[in-house]
LOLO-813591 format. One record per residue (C-alpha): x, y, z; residue in one letter. Coordinates in steps of 0.25 Angstrom, whole numbers, plus 5000, padded with zeros to 4 digits. Layout:
N
XYZa ...
This chain:
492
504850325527x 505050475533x 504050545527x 504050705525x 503250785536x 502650905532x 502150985544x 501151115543x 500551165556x 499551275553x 499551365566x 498351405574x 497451305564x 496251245573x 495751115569x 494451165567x 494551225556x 495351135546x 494151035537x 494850895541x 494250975556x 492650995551x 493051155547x 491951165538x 492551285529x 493651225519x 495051285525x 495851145523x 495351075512x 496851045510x 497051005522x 495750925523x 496250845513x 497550815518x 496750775530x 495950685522x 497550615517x 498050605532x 497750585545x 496750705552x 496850715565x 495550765571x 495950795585x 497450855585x 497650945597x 498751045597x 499551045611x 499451205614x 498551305608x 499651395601x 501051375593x 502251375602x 501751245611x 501051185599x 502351165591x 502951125605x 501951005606x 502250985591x 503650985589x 504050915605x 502750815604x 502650895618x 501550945625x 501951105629x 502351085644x 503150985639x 503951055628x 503851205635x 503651285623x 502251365628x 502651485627x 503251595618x 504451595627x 504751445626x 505251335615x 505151185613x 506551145618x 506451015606x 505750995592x 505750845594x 504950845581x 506050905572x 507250855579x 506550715577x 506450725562x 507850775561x 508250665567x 507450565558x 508150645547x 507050745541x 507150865537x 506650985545x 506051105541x 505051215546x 504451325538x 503851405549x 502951535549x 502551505563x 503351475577x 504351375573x 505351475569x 505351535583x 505951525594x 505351415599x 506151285598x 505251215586x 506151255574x 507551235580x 507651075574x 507151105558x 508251085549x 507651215543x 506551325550x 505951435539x 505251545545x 504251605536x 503451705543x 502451785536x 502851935540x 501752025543x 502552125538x 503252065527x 504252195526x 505252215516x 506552235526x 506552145538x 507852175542x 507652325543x 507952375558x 506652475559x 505652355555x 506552255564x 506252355577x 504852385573x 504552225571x 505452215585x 504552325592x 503252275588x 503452125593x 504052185607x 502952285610x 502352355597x 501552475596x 500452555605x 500052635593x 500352665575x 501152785581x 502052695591x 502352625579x 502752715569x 503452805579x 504252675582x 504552655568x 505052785566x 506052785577x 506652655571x 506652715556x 507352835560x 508452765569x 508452665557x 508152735542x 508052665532x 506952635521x 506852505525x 505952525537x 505052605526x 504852515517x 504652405529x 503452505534x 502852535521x 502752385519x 502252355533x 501152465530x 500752385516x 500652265524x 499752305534x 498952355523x 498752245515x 498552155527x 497452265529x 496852225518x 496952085518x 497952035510x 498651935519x 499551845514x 499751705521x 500551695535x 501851605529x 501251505525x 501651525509x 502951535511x 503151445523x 502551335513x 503551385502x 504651355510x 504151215514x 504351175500x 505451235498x 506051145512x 505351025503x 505951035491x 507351045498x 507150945508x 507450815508x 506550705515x 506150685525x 505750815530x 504850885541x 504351025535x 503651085547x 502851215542x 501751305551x 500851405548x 500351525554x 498951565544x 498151505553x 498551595564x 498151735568x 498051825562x 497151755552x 497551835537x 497451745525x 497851755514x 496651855506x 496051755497x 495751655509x 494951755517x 493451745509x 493451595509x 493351595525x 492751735529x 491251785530x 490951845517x 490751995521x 491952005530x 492952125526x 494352165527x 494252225540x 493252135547x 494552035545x 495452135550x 494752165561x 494552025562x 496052005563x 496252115573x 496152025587x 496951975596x 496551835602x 497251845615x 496551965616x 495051905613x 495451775622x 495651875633x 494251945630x 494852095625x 494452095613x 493352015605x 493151945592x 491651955586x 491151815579x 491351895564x 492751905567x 492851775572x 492351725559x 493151815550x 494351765559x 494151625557x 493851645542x 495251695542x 495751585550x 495151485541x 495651555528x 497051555535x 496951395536x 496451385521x 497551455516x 498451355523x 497651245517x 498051295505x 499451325504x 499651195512x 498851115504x 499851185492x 501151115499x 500450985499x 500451005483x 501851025482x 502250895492x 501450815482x 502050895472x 503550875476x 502950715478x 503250715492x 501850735499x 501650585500x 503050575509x 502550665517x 501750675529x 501150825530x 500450865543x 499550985547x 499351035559x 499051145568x 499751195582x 498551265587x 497051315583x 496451465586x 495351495594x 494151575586x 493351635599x 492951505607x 492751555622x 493151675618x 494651635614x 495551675600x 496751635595x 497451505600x 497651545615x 497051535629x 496351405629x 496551245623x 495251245616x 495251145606x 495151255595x 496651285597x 497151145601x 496351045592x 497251055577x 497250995565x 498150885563x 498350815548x 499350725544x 499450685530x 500650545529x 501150505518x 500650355521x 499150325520x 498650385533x 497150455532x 496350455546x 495550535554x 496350525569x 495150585580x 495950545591x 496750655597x 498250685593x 499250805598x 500050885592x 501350845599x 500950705592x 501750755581x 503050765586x 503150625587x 502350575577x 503050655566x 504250585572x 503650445568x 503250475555x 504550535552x 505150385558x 504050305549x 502950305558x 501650305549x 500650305558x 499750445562x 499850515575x 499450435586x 498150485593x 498650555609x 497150535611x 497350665620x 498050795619x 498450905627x 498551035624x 499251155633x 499351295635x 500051375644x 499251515644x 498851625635x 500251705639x 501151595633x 500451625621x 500251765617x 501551855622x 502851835627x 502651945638x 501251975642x 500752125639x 500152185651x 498852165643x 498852025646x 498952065662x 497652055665x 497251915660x 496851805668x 497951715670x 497251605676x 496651585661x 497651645652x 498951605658x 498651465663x 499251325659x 498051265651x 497951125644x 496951035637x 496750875638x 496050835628x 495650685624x 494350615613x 493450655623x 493750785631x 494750905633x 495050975646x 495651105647x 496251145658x 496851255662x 497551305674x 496751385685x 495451375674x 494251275674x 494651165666x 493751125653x 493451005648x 492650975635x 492150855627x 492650835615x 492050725610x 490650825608x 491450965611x 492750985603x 492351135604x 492451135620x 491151205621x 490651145633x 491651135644x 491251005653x 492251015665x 491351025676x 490550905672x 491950805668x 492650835680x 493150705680x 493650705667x 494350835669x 495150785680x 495550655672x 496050755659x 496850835670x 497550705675x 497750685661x 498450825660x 499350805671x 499750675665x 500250735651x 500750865654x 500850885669x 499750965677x 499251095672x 499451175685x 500951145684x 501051165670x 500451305672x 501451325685x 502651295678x 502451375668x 501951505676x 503051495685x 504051475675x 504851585668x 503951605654x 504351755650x 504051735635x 504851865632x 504951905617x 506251955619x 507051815618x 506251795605x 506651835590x 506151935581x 505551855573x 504851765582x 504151885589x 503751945576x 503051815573x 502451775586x 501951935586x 501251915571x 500551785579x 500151845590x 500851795601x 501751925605x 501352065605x 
């Protein structure tokens, strides 16, 4: 039998903070349930800390030197996974609100690819030249001040007049507003979850319906009536604005800080983000039982990547391979009778093939790596295509260095190139509280051969990708994809 497959990855969704993962507050019961059906897989490790290499590993079952795609200037050359289930004869479709869509390499084989991006400005002409050189200006260099702005919106509306650009205004302003006071609508995911039905009830099986989510990624705004269930009960509208108002590179770099109310207002909002997509997942599920496809259908959750909430001082999903970014949640519900709890460890770039042997009749669940290995290439093949002379000034030897993780059932070493490495126990410290390199050196030495035996030595890694051409220049990169990787922070 080719059974369905039915893939959700929740972006930026750390382990930790799912129920099947020991989150004592109730943002998955859904998904605690479907967990409770399938297999859990406690110790799924993503192999990199943010999207682009993630999907990488996911789609190539390669780890990111391999496959090349580490930063925003760079692409997988294959999806092996798509091309494989076109070949075994499913059909393919994505429903994307995140990075599939983009340039990227990742959506070229799906027979079909649906962008669904919620717009921050939801205007009412797209299309009109003024807003298309205002949306253009503001992802190339925006504004110093409100004056800049509006004096550049003038020059385009009087080379340009048309009513058109005043409406588009007027609706920007009543946007902001009602942003202002908290009424956010979701991130895509209603709509991008209406299409999948509608691919469903056109598609013949099999099929692959491949569906991301960005809710769980900054900035956190949930929808209204899943704020109080997460947040301290005084908190007020602009205590979560100000909240809102931060720039994770900027914290990680130490120029701005976050105070321990914020941090709990912000992971309130974080972990309202993840109960609203419990619930409208949990809703699609109904309808596969409902269209009596759900037991033909194996359905996977998953995440690329988790979020640092201030541990050593870092936010966001940047700068280090801390298990608070790389360890994920991993459930696979099958429509034969597999429940079980796997505790050995398994990577993301497992998928690839495994998805590939269930598609060929293979029932048995991903077979434990009993290692994984994680990889970074530096905060600036994250955050921007050109660095801003605000960035001049950071220590490279930290923020621009090649770094990786080795990680086995009893420790993890990080190491990073020009730093001290780290080593951890994670049989007793899953939260690498207590760094115990200078007392293992043997075993750090044995984890570095490990390294080099997998991916290559570190110090070459980092060389040859310093040395290397890597202008990540915005320029080659289309409208759209800009606008979206500027509303996720990674382009200023």
């Amino acid at each position: 039998m080719q059974p369905n497959i039915v893939f959700f990855l929740l972006d930026t969704a750390r382990a930790a903070n799912f129920l099947p993962y020991g989150h004592k507050e109730n943002t998955t019961p859904f998904i605690d349930s479907l967990a409770d059906q399938g297999v859990l897989y406690r110790r799924a490790f993503a192999n990199s800390i943010y999207s682009l290499p993630s999907y990488g590993s996911i789609f190539t079952g390669q780890y990111p030197t391999e496959h090349g795609a580490v930063d925003w200037g760079s692409k997988i050359q294959r999806n092996v996974l798509v091309e494989g289930l076109n070949d075994l004869g499913y059909e393919t479709h994505a429903v994307s609100t995140h990075l599939v869509s983009g340039e990227f390499g990742v959506a070229d084989p799906f027979d079909t690819v649906e962008k669904r991006y919620a717009k921050s400005n939801n205007l009412m002409y797209m299309n009109d030249p003024v807003t298309e050189k205002m949306i253009d200006y503001a992802n190339r260099q925006g504004w110093d001040t409100k004056l800049d702005k509006y004096s550049t919106f003038l020059n385009h509306f009087l080379q340009n007049p048309s009513h058109r650009p005043l409406f588009n205004a007027g609706k920007h302003i009543y946007n902001k507003f009602k942003k202002s006071q908290g009424y956010w609508s979701d991130d895509g995911a209603a709509d991008a979850l209406s299409v999948a039905r509608q691919k469903i009830e056109s598609s013949s099986s099999p099929f692959f319906l491949f569906v991301n989510f960005v809710e769980t990624h900054a900035p956190y705004r949930p929808p209204r009536n899943y704020i109080k269930q997460f947040l301290p009960d005084d908190v007020t509208l602009r205590e979560i604005q100000e909240a809102l108002d931060y720039s994770s590179d900027e914290v990680s770099l130490g120029r701005d800080e976050i105070s321990d109310r914020q941090r709990d207002i912000l992971l309130g909002l974080y972990n309202a983000e993840l109960r609203y997509l419990d619930d409208v997942i949990g809703e699609f599920y109904q309808f596969l039982e409902s269209e009596n496809i759900a037991d033909e259908t194996v359905f996977l959750i998953v995440s690329d990547h988790g979020d640092l909430f201030g541990k050593d001082g870092l936010w966001g999903h940047q700068a280090q391979v801390y298990n608070d970014v790389c360890h994920v949640p991993l459930i696979i519900k099958y429509p034969w009778d597999t429940k079980k709890e796997e505790t050995d460890i398994v990577e993301l770039r497992q998928l690839c093939p495994h998805i590939l042997n269930v598609a060929e009749g293979d029932e048995q669940e991903i077979r434990p790596n009993c290692r994984a290995l994680v990889e970074y290439y530096g905060l600036d093949t994250q955050l921007w295509y050109k660095p801003s002379e605000r960035y001049s000034n950071i220590d490279s030897d930290r923020w621009e260095s090649y770094q990786c993780a080795f990680i086995d059932k009893d420790y993890k070493l990080i190491y990073t190139v020009n730093q001290s490495s780290e080593l951890y126990d994670m049989r007793s410290d899953f939260g690498e509280e207590y760094n115990i390199a200078e007392k293992e050196p043997e075993i750090v030495d044995e984890y570095i051969n490990q390294i080099n035996s997998v991916i290559g030595s570190p110090e070459e890694n980092h060389h040859s990708y310093r040395d290397s051409d890597n202008t990540k220049d915005t320029e080659r990169m289309n409208d759209s994809v800009k606008d979206r990787l500027s509303q996720l922070g990674y382009v200023e």
